[in-house]
LOKE-260543 format. One record per atom (N, C-alpha, C): x, y, z; residue number from 1; residue in one letter; atom name. Coordinates in steps of 0.05 Angstrom, whole numbers, m for minus. Each point is the difference from the previous one (the first is absolute). Example, Ala and Ser with C-alpha at 12.3 -4.5 7.8 and 13.67 -1.06 7.14 Angstrom:
2
<site <264; m114; 156>; 1; "A"; "N"> <site <m18; 24; 0>; 1; "A"; "CA"> <site <18; 24; 0>; 1; "A"; "C"> <site <m7; 21; m14>; 2; "S"; "N"> <site <16; 24; 1>; 2; "S"; "CA"> <site <m15; 22; 14>; 2; "S"; "C"> 
//
This chain:
125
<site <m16; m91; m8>; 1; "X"; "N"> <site <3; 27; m7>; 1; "X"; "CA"> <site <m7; 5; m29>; 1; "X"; "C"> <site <4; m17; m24>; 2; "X"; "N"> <site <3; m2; m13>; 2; "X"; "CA"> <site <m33; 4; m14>; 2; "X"; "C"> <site <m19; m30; 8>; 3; "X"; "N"> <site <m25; 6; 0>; 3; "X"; "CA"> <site <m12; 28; 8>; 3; "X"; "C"> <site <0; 12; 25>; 4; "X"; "N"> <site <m3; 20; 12>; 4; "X"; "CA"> <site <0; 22; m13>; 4; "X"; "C"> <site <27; 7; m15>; 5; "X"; "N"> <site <7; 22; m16>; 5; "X"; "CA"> <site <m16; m8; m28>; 5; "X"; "C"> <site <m2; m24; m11>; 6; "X"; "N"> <site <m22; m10; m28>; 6; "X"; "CA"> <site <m33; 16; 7>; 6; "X"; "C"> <site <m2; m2; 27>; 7; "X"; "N"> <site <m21; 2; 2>; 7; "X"; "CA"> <site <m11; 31; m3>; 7; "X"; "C"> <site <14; 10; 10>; 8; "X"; "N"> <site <2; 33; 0>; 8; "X"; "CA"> <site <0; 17; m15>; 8; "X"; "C"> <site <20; m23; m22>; 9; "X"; "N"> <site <m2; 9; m30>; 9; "X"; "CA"> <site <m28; 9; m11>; 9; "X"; "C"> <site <m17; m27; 11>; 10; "X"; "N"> <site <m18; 3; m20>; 10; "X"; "CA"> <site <m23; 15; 6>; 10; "X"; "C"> <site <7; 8; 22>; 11; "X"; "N"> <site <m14; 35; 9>; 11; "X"; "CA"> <site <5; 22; m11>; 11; "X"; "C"> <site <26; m1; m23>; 12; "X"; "N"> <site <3; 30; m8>; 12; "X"; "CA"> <site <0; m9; m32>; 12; "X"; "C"> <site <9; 20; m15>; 13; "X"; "N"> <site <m2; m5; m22>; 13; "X"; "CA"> <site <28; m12; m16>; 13; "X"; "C"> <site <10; m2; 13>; 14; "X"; "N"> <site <37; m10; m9>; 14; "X"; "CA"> <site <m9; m35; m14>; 14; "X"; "C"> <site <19; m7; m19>; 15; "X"; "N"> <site <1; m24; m11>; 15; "X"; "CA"> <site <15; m26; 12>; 15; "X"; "C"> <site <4; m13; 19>; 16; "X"; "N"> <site <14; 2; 14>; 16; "X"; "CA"> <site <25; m26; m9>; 16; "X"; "C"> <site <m2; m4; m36>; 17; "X"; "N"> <site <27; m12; m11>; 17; "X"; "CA"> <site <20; 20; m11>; 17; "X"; "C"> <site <m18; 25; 2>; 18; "X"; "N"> <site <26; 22; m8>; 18; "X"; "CA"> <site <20; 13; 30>; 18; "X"; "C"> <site <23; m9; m11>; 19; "X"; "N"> <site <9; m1; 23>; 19; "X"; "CA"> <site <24; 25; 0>; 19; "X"; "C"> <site <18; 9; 18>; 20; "X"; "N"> <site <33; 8; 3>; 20; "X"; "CA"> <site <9; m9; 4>; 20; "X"; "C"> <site <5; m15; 16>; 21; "X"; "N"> <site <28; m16; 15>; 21; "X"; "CA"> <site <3; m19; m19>; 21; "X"; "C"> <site <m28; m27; 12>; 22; "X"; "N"> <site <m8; m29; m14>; 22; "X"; "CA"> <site <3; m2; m27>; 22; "X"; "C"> <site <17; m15; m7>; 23; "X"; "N"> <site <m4; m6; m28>; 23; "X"; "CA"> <site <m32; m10; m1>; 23; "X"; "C"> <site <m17; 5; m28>; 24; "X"; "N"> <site <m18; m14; m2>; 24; "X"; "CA"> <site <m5; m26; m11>; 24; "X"; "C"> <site <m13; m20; 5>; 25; "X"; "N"> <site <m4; m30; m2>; 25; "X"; "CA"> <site <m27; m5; m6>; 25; "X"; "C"> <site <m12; m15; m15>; 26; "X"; "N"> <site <m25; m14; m5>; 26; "X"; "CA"> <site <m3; m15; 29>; 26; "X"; "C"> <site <m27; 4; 10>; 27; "X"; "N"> <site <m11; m13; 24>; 27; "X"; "CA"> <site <19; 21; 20>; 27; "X"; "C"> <site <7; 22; 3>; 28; "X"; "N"> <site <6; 14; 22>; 28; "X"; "CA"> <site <7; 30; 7>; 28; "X"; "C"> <site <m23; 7; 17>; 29; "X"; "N"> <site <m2; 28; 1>; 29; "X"; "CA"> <site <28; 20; 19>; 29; "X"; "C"> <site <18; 13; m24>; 30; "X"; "N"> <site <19; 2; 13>; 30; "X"; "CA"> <site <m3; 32; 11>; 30; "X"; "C"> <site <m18; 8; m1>; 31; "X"; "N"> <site <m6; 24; 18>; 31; "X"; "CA"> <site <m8; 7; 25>; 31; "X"; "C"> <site <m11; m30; m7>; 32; "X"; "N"> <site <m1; m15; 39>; 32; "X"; "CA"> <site <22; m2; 13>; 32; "X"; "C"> <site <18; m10; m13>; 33; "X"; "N"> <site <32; m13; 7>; 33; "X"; "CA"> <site <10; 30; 3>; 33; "X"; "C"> <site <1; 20; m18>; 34; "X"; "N"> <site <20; 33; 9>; 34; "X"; "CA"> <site <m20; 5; 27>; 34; "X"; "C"> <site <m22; 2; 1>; 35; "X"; "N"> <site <m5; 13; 21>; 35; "X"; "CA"> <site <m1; m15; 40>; 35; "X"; "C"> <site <0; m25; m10>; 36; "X"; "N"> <site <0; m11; 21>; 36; "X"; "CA"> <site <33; m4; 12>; 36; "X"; "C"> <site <25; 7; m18>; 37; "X"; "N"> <site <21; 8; 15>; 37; "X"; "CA"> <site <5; 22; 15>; 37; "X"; "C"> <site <m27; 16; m3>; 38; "X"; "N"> <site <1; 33; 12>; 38; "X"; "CA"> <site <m4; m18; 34>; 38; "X"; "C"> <site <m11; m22; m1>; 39; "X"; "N"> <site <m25; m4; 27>; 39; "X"; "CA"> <site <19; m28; 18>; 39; "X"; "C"> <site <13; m10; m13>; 40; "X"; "N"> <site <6; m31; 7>; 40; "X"; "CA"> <site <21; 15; 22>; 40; "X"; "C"> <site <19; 17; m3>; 41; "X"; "N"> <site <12; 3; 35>; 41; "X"; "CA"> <site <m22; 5; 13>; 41; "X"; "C"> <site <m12; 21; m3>; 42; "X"; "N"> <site <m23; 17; 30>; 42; "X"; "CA"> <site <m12; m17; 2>; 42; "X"; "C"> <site <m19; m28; m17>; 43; "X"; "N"> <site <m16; m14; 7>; 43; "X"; "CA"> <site <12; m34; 23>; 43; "X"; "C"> <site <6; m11; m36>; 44; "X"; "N"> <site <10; m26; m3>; 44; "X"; "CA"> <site <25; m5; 21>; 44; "X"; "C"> <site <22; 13; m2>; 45; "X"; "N"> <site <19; 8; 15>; 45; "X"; "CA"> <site <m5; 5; 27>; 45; "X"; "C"> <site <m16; 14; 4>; 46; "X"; "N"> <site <2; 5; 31>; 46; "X"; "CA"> <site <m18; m31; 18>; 46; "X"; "C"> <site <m18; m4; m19>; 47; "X"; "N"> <site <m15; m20; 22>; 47; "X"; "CA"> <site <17; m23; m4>; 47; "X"; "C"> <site <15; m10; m17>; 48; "X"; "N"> <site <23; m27; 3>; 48; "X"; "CA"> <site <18; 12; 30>; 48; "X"; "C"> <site <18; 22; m2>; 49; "X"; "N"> <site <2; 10; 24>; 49; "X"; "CA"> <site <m8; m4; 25>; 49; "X"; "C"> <site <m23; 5; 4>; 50; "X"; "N"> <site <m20; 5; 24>; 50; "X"; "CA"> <site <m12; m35; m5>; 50; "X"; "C"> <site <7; m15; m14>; 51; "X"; "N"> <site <m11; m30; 17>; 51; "X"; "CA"> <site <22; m16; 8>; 51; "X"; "C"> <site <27; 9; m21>; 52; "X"; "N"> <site <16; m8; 9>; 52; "X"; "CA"> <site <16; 9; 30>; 52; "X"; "C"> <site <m4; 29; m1>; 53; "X"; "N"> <site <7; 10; 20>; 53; "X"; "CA"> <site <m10; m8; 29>; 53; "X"; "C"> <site <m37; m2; m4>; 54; "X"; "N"> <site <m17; m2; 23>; 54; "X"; "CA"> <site <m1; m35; 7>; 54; "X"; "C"> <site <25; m10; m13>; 55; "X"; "N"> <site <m7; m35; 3>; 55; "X"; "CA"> <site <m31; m12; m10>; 55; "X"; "C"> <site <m7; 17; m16>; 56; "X"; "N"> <site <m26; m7; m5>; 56; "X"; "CA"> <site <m3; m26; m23>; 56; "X"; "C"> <site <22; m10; m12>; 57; "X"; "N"> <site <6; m17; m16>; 57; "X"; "CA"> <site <15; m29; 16>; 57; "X"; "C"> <site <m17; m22; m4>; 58; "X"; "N"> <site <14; m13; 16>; 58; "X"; "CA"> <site <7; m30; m23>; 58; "X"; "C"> <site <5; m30; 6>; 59; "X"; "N"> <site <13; m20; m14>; 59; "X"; "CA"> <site <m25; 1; m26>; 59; "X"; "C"> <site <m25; m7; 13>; 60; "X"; "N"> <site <m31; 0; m10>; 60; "X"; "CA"> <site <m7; 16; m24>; 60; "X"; "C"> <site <5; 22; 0>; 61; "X"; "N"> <site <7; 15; m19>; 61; "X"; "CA"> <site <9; 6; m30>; 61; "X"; "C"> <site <11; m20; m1>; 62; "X"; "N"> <site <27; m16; m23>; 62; "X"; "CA"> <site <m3; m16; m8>; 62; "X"; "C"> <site <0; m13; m20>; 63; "X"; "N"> <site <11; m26; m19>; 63; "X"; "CA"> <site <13; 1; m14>; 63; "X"; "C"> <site <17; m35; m8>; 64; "X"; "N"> <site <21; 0; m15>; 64; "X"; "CA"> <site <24; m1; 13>; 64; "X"; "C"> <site <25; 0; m15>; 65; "X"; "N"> <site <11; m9; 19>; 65; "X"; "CA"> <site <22; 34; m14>; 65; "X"; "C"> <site <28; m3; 25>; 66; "X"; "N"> <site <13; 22; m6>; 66; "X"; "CA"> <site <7; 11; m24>; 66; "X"; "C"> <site <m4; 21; m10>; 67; "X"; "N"> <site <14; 13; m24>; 67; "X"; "CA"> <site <m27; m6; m18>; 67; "X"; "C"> <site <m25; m10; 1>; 68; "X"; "N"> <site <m32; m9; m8>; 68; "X"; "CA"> <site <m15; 12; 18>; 68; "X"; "C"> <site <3; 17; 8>; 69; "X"; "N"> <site <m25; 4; 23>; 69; "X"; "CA"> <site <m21; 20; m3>; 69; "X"; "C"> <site <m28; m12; 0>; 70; "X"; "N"> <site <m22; 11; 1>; 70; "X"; "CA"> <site <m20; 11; 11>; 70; "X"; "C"> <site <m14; 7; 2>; 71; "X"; "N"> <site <m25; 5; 27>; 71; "X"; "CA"> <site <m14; m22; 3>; 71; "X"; "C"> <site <m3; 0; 16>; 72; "X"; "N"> <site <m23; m25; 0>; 72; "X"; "CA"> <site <m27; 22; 5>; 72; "X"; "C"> <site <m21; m26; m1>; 73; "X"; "N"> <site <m22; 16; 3>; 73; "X"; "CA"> <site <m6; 23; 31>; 73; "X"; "C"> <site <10; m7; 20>; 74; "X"; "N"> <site <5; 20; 17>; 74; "X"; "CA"> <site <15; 17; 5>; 74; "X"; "C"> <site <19; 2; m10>; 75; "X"; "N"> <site <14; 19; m11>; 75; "X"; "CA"> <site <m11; 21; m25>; 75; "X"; "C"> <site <m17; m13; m19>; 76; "X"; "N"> <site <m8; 20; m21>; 76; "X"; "CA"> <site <m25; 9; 19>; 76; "X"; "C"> <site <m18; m15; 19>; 77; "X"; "N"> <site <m16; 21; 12>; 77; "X"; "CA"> <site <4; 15; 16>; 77; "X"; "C"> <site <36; m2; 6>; 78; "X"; "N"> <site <10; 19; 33>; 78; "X"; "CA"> <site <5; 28; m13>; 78; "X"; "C"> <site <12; m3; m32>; 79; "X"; "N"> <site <13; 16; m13>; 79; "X"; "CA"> <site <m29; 19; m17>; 79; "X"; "C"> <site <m16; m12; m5>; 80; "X"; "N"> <site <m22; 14; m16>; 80; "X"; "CA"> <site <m18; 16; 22>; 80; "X"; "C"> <site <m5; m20; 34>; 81; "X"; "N"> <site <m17; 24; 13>; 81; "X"; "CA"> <site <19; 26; 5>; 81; "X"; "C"> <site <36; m1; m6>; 82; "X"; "N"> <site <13; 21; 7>; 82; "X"; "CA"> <site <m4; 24; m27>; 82; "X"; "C"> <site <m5; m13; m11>; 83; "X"; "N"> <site <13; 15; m27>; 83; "X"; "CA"> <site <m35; 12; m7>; 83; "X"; "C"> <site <m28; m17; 11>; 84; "X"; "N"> <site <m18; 23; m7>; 84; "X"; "CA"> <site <m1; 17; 32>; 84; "X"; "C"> <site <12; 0; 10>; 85; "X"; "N"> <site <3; 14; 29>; 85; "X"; "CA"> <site <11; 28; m7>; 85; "X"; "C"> <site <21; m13; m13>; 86; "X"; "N"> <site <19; 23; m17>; 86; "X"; "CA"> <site <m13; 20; m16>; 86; "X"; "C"> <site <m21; m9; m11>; 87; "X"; "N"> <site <m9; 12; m37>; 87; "X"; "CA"> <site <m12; 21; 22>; 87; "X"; "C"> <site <m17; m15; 30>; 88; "X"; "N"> <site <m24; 24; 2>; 88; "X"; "CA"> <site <12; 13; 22>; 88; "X"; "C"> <site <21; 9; 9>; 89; "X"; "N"> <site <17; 14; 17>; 89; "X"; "CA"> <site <m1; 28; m22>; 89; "X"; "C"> <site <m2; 24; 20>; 90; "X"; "N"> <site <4; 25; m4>; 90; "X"; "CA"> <site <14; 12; 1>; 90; "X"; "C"> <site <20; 24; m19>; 91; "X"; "N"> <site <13; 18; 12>; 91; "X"; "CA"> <site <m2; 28; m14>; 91; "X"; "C"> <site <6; 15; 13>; 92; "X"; "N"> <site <0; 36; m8>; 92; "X"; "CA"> <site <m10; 0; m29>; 92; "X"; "C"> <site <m4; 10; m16>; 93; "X"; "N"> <site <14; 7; m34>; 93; "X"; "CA"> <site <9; 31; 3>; 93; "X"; "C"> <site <22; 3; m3>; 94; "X"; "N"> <site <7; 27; 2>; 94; "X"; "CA"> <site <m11; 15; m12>; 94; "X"; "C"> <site <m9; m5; m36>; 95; "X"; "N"> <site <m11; 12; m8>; 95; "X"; "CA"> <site <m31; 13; m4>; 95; "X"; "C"> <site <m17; m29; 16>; 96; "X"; "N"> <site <m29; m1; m2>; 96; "X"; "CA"> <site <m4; 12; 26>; 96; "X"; "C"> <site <20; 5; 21>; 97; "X"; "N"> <site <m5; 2; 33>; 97; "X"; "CA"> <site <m24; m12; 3>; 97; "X"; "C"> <site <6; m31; 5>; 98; "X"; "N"> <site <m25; m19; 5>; 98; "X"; "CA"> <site <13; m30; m4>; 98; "X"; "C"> <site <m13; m17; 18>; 99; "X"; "N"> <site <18; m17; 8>; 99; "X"; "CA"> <site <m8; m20; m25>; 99; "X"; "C"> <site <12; m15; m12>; 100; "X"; "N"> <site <m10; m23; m22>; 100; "X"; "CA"> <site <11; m23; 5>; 100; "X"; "C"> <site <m10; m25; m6>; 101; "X"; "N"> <site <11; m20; 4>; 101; "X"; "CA"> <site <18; m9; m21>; 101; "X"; "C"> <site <22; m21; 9>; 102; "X"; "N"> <site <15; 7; m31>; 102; "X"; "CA"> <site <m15; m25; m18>; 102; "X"; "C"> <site <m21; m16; m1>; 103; "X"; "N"> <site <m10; 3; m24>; 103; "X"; "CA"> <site <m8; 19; m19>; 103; "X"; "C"> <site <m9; 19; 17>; 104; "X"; "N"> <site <m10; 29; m20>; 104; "X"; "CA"> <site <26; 5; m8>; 104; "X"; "C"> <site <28; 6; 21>; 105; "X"; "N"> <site <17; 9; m14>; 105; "X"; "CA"> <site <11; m12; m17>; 105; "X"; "C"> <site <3; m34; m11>; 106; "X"; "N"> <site <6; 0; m27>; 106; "X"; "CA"> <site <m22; 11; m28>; 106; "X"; "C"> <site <m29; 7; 12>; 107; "X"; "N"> <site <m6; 11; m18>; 107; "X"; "CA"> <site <m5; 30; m13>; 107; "X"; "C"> <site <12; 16; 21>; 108; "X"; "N"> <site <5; 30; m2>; 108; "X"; "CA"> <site <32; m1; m12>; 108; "X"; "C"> <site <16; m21; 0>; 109; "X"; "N"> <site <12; 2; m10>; 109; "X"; "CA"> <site <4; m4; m31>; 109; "X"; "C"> <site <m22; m21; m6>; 110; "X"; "N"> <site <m10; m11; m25>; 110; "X"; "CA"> <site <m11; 36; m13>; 110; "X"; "C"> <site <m14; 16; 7>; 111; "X"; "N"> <site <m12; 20; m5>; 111; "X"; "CA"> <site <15; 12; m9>; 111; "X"; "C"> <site <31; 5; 12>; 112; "X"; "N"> <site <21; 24; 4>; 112; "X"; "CA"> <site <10; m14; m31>; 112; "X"; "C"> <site <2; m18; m2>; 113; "X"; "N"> <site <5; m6; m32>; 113; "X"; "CA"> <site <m14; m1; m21>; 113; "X"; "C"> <site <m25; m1; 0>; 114; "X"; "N"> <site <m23; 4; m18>; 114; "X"; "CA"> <site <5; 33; m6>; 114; "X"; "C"> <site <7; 13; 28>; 115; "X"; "N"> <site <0; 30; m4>; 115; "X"; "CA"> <site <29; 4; m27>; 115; "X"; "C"> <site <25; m7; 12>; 116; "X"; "N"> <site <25; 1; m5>; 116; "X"; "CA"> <site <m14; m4; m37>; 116; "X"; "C"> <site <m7; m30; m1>; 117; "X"; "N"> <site <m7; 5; m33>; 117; "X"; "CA"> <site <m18; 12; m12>; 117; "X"; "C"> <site <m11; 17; 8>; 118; "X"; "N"> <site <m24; 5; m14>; 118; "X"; "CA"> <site <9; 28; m2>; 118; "X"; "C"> <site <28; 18; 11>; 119; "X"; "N"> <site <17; 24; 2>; 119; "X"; "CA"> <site <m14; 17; 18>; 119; "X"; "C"> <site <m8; m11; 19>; 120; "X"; "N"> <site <m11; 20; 25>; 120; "X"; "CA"> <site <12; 0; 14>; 120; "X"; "C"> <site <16; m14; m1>; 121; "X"; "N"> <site <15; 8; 38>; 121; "X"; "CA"> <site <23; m20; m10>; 121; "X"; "C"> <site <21; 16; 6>; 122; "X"; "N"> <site <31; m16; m3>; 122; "X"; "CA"> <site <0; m21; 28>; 122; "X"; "C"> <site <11; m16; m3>; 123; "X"; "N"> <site <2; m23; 21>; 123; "X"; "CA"> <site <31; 3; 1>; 123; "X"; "C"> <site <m10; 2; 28>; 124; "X"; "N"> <site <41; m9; 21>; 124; "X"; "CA"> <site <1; m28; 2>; 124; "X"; "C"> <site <34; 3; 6>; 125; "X"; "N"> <site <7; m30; 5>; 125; "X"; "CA"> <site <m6; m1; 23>; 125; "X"; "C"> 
//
């Protein structure tokens, strides 16, 4: 999510170590980090859900041992074809009436803040 939202960044004009939430750090873009908490339920969240839910996660999956546990390599490919499955899934935009995928929507969201600072348009929570 994290990459994803870096990436988006660098589609608009935002800096993306100036941050709100993130404290800022040398070596890390914490504007990535505020905005990718907007996305990590609707995204990240739901597909852990839906593999855990759909048994789609099985022993194979995992390494390490309890309270250590990792993906293994089939697991990081079960979890990454979900998660770009995810990015290119569509829904409504209420406001564009037109369906977008929510990759675009983290970056119309990236926009709505370029707008918010630049004093064109107040941004909601």
């Amino acid at each position: 999510m994290y990459t994803t939202t870096l990436s988006e960044i660098y589609n608009t004009q935002l800096n993306p170590t100036i941050s709100f939430l993130h404290e800022p750090f040398e070596r890390r873009f914490s504007l990535a980090l505020d905005v990718s908490e907007i996305f990590k339920s609707i995204i990240i969240d739901r597909i852990i859900l839906k593999l855990v839910n759909k048994n789609m996660l099985d022993d194979a999956c995992f390494r390490g041992e309890i309270g250590d546990m990792l993906l293994s390599e089939k697991g990081k490919k079960l979890f990454l074809t979900e998660y770009n499955e995810k990015l290119s899934t569509t829904i409504k935009h209420r406001g564009l009436e037109q369906n977008v995928s929510f990759k675009r929507l983290i970056r119309l969201e990236l926009y709505k803040l370029v707008k918010h600072c630049l004093g064109e348009k107040e941004r909601k929570a």
